[in-house]
LUMLUMDREN-2810 file (N, C-alpha, C; in Angstrom, 1 decimal):
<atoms>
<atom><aa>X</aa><ch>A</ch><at>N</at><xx>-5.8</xx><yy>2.0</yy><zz>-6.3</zz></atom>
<atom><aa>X</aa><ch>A</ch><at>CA</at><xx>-4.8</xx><yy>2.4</yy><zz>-5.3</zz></atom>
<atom><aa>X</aa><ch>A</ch><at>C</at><xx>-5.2</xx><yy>3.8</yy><zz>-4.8</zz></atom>
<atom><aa>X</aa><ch>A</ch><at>N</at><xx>-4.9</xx><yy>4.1</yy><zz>-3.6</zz></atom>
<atom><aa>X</aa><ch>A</ch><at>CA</at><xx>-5.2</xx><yy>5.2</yy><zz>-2.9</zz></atom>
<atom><aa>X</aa><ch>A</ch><at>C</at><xx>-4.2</xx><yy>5.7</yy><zz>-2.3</zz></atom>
<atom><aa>X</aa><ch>A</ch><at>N</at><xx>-3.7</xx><yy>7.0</yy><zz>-1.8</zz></atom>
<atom><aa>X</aa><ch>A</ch><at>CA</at><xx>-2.9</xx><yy>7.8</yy><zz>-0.6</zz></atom>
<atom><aa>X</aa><ch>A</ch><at>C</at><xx>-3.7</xx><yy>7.9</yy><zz>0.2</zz></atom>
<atom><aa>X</aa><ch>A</ch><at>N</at><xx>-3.8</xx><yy>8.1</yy><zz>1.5</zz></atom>
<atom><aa>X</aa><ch>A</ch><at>CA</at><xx>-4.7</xx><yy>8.3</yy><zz>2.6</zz></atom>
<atom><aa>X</aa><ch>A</ch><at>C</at><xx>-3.8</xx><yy>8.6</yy><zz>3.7</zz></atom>
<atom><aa>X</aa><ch>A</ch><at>N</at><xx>-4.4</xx><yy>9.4</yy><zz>4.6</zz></atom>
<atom><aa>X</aa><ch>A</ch><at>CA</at><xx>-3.9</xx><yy>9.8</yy><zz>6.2</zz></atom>
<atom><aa>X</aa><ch>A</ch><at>C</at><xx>-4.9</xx><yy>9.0</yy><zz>7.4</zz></atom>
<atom><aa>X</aa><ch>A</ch><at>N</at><xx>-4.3</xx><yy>7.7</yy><zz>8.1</zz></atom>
<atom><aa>X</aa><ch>A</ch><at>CA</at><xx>-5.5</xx><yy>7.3</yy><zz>8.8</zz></atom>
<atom><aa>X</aa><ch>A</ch><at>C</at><xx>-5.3</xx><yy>8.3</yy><zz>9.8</zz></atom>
<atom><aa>X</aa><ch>A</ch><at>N</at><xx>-6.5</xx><yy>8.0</yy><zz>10.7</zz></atom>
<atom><aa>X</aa><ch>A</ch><at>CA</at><xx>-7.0</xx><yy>8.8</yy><zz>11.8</zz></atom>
<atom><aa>X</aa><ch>A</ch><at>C</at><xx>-6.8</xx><yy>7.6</yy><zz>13.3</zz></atom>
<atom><aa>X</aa><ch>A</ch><at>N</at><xx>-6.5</xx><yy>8.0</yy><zz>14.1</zz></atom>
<atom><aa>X</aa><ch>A</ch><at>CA</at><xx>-6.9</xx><yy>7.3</yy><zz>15.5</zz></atom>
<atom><aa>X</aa><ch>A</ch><at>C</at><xx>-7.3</xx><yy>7.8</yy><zz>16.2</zz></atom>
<atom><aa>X</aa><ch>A</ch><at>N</at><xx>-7.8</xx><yy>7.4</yy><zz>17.4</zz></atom>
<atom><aa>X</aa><ch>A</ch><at>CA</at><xx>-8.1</xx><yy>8.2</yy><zz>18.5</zz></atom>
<atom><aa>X</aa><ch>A</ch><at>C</at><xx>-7.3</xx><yy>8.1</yy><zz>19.6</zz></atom>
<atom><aa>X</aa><ch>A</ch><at>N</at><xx>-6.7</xx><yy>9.4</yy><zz>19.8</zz></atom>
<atom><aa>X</aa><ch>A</ch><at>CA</at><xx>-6.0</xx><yy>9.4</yy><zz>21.4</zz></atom>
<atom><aa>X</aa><ch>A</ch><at>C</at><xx>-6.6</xx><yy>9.3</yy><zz>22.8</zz></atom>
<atom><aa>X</aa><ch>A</ch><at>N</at><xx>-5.4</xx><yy>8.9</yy><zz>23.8</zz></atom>
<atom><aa>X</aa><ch>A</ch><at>CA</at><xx>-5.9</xx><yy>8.9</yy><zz>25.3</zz></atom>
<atom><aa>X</aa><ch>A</ch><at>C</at><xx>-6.8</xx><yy>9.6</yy><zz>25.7</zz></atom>
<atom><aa>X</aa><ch>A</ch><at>N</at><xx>-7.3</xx><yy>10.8</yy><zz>25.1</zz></atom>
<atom><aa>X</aa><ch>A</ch><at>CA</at><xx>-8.0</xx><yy>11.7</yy><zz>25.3</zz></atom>
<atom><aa>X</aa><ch>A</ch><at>C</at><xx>-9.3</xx><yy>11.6</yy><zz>24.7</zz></atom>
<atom><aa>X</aa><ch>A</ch><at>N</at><xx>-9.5</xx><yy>10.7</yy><zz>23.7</zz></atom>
<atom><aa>X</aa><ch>A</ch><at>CA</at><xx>-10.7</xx><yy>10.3</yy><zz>22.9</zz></atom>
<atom><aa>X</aa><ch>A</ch><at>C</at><xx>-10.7</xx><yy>11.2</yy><zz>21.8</zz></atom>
<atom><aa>X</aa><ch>A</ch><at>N</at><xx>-9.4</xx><yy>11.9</yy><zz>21.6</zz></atom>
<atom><aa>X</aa><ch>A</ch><at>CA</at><xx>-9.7</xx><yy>13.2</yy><zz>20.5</zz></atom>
<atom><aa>X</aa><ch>A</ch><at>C</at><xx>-9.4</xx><yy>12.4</yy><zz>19.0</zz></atom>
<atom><aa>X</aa><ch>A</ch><at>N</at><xx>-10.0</xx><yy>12.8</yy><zz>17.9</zz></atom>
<atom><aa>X</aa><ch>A</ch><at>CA</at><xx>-9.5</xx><yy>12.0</yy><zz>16.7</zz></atom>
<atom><aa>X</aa><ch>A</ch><at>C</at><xx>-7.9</xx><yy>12.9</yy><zz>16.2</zz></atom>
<atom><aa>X</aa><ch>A</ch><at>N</at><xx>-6.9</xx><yy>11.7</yy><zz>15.7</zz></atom>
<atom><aa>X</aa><ch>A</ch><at>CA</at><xx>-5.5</xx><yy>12.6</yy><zz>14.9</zz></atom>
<atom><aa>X</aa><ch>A</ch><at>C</at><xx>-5.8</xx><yy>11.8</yy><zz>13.6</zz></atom>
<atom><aa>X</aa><ch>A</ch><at>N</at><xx>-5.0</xx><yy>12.1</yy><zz>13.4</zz></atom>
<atom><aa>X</aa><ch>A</ch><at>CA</at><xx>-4.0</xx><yy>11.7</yy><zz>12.1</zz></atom>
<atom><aa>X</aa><ch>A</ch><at>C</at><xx>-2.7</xx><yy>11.6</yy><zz>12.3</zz></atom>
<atom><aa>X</aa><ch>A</ch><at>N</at><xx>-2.4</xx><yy>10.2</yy><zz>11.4</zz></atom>
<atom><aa>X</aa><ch>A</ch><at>CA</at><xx>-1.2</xx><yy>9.9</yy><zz>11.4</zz></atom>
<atom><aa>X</aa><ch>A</ch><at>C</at><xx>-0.3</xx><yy>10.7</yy><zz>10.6</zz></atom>
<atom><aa>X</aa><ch>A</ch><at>N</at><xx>1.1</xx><yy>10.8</yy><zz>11.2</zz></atom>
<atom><aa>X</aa><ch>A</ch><at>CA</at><xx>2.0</xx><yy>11.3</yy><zz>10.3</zz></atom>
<atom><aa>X</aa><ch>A</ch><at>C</at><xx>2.6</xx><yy>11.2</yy><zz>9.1</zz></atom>
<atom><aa>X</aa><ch>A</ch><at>N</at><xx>2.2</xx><yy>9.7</yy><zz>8.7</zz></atom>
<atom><aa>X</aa><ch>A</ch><at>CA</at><xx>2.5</xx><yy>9.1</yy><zz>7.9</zz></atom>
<atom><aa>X</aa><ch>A</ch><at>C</at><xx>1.5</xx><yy>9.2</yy><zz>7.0</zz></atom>
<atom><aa>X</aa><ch>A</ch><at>N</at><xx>1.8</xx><yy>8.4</yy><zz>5.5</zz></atom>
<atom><aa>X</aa><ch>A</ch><at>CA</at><xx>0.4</xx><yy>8.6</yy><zz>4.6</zz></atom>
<atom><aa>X</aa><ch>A</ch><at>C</at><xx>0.7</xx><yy>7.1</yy><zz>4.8</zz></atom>
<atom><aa>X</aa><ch>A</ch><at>N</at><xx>-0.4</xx><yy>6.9</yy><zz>4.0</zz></atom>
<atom><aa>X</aa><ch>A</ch><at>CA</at><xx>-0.8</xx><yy>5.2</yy><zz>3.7</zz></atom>
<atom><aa>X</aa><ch>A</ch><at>C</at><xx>-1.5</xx><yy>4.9</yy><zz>2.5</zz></atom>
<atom><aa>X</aa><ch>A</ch><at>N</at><xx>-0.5</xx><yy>3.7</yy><zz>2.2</zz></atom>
<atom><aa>X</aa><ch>A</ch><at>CA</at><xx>-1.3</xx><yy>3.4</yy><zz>0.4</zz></atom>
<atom><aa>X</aa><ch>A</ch><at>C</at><xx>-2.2</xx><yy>2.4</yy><zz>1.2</zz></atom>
<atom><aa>X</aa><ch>A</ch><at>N</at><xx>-3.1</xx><yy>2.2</yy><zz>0.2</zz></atom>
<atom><aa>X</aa><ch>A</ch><at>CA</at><xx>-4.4</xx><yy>1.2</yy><zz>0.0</zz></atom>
<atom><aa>X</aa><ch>A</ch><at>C</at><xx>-4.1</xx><yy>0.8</yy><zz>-1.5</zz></atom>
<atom><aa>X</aa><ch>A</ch><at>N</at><xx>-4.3</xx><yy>-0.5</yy><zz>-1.5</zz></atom>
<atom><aa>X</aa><ch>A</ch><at>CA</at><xx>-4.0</xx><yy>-1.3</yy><zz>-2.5</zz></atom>
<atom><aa>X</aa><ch>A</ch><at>C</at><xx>-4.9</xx><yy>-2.1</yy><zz>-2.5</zz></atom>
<atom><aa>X</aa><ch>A</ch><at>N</at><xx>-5.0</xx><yy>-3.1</yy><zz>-4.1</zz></atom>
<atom><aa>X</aa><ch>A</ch><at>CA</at><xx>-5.3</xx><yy>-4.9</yy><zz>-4.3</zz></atom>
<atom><aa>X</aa><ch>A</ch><at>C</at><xx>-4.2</xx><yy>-5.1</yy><zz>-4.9</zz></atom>
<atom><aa>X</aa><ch>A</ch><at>N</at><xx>-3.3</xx><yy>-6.1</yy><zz>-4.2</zz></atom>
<atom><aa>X</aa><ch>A</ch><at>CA</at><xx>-2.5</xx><yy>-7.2</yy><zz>-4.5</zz></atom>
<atom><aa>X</aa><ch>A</ch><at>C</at><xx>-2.6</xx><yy>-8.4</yy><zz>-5.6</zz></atom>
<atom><aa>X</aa><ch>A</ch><at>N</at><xx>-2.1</xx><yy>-8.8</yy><zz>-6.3</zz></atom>
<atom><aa>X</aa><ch>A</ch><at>CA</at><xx>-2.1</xx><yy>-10.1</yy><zz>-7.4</zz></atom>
<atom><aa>X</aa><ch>A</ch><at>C</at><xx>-3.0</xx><yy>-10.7</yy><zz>-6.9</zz></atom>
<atom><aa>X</aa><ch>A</ch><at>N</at><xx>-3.7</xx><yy>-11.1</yy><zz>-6.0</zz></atom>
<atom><aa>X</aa><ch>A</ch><at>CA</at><xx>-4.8</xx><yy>-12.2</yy><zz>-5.7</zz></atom>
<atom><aa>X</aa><ch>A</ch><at>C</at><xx>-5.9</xx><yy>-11.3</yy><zz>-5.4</zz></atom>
<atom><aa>X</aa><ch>A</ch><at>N</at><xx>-5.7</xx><yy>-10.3</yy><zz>-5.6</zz></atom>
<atom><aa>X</aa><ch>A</ch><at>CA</at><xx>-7.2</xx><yy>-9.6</yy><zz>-5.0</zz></atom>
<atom><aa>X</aa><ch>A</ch><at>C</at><xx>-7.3</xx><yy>-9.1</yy><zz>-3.7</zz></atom>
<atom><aa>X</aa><ch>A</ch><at>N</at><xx>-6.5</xx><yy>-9.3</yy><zz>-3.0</zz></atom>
<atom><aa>X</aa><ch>A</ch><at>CA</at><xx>-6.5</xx><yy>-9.2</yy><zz>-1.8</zz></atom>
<atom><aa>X</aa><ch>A</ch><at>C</at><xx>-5.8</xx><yy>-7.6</yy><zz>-1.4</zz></atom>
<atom><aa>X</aa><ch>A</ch><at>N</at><xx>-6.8</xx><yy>-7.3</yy><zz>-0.3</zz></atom>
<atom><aa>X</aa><ch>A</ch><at>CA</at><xx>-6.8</xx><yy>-5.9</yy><zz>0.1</zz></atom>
<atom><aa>X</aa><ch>A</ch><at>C</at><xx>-5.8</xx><yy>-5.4</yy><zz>0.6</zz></atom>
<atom><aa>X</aa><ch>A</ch><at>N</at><xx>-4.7</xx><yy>-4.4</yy><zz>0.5</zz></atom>
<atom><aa>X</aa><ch>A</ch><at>CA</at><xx>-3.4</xx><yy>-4.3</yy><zz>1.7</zz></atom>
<atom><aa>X</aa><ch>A</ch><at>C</at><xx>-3.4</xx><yy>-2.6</yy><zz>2.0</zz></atom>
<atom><aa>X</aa><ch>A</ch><at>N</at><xx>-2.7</xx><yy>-2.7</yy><zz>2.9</zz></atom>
<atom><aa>X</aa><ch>A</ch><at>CA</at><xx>-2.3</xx><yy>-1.0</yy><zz>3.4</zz></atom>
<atom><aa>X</aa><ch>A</ch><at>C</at><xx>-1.0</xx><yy>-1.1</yy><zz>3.5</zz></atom>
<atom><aa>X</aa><ch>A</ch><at>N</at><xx>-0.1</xx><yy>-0.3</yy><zz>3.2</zz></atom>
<atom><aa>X</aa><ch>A</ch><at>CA</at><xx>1.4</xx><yy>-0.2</yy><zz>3.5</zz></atom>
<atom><aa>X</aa><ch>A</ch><at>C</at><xx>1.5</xx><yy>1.5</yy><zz>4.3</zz></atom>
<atom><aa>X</aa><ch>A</ch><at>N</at><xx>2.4</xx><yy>1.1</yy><zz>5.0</zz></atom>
<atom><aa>X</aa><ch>A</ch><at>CA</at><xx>2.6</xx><yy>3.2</yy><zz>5.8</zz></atom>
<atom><aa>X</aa><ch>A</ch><at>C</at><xx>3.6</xx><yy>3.3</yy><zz>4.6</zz></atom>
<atom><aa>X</aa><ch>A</ch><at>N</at><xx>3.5</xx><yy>4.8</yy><zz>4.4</zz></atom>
<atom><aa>X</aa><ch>A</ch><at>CA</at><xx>4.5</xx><yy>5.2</yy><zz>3.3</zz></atom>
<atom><aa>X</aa><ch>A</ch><at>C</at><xx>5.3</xx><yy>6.1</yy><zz>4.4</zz></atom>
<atom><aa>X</aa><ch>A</ch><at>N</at><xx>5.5</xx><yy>7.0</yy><zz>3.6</zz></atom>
<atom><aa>X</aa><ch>A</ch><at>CA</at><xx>6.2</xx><yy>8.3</yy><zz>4.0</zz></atom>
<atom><aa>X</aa><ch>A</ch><at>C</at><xx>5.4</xx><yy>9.7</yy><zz>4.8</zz></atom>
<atom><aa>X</aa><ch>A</ch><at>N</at><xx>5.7</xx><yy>10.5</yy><zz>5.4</zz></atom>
<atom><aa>X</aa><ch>A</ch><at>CA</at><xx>5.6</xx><yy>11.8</yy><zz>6.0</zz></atom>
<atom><aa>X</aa><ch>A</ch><at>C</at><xx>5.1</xx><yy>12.7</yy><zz>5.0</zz></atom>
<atom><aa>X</aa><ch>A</ch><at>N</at><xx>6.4</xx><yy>12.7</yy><zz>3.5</zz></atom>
<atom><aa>X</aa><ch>A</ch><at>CA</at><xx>6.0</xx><yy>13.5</yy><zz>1.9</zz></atom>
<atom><aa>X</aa><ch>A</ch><at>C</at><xx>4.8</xx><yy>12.5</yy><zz>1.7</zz></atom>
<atom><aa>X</aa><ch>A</ch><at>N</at><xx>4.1</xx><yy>14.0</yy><zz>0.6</zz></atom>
<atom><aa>X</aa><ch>A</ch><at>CA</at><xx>3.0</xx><yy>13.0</yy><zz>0.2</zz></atom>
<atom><aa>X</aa><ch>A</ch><at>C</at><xx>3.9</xx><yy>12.7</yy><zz>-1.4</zz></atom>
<atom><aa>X</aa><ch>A</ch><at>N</at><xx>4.6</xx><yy>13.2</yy><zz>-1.9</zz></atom>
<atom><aa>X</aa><ch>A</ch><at>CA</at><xx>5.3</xx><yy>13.0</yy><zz>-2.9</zz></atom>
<atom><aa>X</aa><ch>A</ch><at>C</at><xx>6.4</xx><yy>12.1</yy><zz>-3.3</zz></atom>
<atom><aa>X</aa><ch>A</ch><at>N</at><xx>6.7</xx><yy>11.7</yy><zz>-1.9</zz></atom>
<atom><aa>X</aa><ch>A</ch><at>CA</at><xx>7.4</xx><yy>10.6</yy><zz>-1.6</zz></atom>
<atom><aa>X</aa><ch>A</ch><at>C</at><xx>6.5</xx><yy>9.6</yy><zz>-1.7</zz></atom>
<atom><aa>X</aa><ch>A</ch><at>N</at><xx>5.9</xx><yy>9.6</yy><zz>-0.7</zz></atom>
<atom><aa>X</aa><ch>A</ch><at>CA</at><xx>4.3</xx><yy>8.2</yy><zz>-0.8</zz></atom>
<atom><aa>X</aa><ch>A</ch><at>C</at><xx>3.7</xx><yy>8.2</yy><zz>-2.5</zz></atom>
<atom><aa>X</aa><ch>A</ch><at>N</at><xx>3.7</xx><yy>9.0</yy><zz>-3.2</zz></atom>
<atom><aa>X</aa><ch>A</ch><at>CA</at><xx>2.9</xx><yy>8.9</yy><zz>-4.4</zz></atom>
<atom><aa>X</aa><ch>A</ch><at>C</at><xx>4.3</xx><yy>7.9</yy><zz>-5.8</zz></atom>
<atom><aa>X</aa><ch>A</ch><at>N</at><xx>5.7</xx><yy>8.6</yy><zz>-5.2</zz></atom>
<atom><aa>X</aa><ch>A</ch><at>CA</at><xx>6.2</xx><yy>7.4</yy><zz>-5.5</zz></atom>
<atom><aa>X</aa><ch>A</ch><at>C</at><xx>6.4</xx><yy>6.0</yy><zz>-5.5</zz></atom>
<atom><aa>X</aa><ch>A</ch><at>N</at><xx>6.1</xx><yy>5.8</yy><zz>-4.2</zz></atom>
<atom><aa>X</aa><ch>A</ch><at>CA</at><xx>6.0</xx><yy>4.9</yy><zz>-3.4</zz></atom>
<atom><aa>X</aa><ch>A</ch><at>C</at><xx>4.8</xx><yy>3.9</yy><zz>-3.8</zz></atom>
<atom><aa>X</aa><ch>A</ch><at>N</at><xx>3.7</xx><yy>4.5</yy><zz>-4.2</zz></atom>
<atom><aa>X</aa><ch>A</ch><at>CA</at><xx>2.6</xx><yy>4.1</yy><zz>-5.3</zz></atom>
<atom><aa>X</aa><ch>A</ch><at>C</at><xx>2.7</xx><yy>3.4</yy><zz>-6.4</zz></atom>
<atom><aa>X</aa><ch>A</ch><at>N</at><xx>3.4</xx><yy>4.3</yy><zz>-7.6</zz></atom>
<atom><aa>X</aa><ch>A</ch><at>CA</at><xx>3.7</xx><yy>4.0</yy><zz>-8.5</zz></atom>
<atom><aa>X</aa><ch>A</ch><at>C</at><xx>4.5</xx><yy>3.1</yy><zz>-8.4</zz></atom>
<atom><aa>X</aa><ch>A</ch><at>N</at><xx>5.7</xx><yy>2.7</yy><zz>-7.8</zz></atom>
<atom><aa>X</aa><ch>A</ch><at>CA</at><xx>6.5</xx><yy>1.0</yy><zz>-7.7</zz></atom>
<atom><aa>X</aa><ch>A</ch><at>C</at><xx>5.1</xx><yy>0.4</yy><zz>-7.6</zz></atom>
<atom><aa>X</aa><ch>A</ch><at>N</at><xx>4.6</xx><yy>0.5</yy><zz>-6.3</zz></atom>
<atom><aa>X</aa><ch>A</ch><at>CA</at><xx>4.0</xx><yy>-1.0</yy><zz>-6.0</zz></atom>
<atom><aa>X</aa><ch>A</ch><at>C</at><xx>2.9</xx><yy>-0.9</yy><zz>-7.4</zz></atom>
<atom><aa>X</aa><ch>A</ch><at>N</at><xx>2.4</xx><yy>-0.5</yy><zz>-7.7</zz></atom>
<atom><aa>X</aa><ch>A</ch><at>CA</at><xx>1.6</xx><yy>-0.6</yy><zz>-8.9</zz></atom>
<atom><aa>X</aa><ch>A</ch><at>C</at><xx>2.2</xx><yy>-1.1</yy><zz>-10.2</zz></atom>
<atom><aa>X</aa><ch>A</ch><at>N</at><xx>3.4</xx><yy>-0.8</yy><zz>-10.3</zz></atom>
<atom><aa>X</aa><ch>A</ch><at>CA</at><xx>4.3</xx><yy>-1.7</yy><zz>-11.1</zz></atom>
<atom><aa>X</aa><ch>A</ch><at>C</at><xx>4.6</xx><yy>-3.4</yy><zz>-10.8</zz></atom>
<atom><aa>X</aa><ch>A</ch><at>N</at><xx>4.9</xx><yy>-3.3</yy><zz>-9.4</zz></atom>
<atom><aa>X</aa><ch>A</ch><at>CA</at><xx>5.3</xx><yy>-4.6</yy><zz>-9.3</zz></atom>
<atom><aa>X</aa><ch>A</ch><at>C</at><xx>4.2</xx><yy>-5.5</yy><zz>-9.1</zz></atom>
<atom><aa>X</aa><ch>A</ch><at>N</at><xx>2.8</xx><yy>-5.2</yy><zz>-9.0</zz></atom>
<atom><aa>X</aa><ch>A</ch><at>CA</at><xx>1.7</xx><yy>-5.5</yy><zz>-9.0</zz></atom>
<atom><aa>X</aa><ch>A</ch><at>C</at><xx>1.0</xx><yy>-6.1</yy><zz>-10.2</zz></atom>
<atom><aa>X</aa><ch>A</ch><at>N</at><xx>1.6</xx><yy>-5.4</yy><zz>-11.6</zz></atom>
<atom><aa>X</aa><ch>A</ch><at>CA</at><xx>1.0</xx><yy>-5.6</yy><zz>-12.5</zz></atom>
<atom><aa>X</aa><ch>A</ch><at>C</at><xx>2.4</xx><yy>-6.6</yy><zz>-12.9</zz></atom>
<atom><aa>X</aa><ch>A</ch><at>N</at><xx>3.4</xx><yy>-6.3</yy><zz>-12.6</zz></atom>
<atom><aa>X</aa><ch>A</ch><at>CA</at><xx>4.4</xx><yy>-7.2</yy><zz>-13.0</zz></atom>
<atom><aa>X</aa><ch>A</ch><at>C</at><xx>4.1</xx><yy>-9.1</yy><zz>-12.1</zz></atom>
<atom><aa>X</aa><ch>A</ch><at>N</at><xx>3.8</xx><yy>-8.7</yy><zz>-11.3</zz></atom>
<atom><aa>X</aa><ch>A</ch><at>CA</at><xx>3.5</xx><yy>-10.0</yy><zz>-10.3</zz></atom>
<atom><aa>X</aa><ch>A</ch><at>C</at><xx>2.4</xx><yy>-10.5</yy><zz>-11.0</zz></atom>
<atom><aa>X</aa><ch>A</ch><at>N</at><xx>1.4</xx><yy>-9.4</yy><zz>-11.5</zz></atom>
<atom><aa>X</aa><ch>A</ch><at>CA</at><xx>-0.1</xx><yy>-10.5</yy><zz>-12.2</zz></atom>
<atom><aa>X</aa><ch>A</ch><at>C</at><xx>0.2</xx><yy>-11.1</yy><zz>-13.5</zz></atom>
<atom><aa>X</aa><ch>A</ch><at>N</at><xx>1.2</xx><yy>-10.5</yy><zz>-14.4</zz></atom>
<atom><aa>X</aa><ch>A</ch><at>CA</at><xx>1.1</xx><yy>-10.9</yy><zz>-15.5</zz></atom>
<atom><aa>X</aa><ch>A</ch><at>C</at><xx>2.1</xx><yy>-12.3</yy><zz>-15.1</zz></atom>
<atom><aa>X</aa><ch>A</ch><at>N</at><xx>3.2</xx><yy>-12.4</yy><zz>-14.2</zz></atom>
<atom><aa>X</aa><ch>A</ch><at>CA</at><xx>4.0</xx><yy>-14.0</yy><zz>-14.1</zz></atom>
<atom><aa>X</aa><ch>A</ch><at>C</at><xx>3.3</xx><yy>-14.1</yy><zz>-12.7</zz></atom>
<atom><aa>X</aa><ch>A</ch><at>N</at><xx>2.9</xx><yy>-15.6</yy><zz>-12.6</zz></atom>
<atom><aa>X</aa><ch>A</ch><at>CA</at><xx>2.3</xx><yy>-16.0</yy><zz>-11.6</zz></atom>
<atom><aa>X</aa><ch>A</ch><at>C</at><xx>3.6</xx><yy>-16.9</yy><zz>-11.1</zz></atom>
<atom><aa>X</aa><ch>A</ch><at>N</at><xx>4.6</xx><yy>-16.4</yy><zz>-11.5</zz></atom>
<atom><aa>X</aa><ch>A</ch><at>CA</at><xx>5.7</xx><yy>-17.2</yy><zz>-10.7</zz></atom>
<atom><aa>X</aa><ch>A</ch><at>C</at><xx>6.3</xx><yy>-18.7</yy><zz>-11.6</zz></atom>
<atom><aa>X</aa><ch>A</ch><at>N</at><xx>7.4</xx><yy>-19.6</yy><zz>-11.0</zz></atom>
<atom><aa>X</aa><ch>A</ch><at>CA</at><xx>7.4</xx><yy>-20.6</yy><zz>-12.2</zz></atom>
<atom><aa>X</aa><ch>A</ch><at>C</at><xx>6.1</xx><yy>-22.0</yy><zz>-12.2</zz></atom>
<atom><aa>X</aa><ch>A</ch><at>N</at><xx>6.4</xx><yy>-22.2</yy><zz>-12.7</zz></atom>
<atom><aa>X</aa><ch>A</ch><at>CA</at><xx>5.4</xx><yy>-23.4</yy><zz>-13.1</zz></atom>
<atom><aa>X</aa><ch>A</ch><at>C</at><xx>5.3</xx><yy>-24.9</yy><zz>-12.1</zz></atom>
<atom><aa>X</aa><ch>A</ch><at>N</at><xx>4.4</xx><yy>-25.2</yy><zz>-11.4</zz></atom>
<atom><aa>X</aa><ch>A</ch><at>CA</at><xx>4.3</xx><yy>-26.7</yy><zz>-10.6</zz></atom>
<atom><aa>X</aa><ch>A</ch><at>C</at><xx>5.6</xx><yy>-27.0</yy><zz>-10.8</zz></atom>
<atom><aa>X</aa><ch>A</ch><at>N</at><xx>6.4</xx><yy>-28.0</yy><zz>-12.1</zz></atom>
<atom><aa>X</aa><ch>A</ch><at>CA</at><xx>7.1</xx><yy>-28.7</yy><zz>-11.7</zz></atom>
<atom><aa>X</aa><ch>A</ch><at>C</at><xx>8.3</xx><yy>-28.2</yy><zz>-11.5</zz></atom>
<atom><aa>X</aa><ch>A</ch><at>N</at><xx>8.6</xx><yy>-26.9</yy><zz>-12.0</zz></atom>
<atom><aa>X</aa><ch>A</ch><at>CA</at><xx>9.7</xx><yy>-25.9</yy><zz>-11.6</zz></atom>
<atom><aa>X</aa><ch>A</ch><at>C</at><xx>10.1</xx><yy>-25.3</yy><zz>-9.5</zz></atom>
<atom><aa>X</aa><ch>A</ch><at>N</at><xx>9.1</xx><yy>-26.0</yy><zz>-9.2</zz></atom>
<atom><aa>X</aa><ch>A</ch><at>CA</at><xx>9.3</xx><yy>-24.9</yy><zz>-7.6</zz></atom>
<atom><aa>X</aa><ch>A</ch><at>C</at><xx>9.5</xx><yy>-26.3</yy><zz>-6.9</zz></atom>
</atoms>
């Protein structure tokens, strides 16, 4: 997992940064995600730590079982 500030480019062709931070993740399947966090980067670093929780909480139960769903 990562914090990051993406960049775009404006009408003007100039590069910014967003206001926002943005986690980078892998999800229970492996799969790549970005979420926008917060403005704080202390806030967003919270914001980390959940999903990294519920991540490892999601890999270890894969949910109920075939004949259960």
């Amino acid at each position: 997992m990562s914090i990051v500030k993406r960049t775009y480019t404006d009408a003007s062709g100039k590069a910014r940064q967003h206001k926002r931070w943005s986690i980078k993740f892998r999800d229970h399947d492996d799969v790549n995600r970005r979420v926008a966090a917060f403005t704080d980067r202390a806030a967003s670093a919270e914001l980390e730590r959940h999903l990294k929780r519920l991540v490892a909480l999601r890999s270890a139960v894969k949910g109920p079982a075939a004949e259960l769903r």
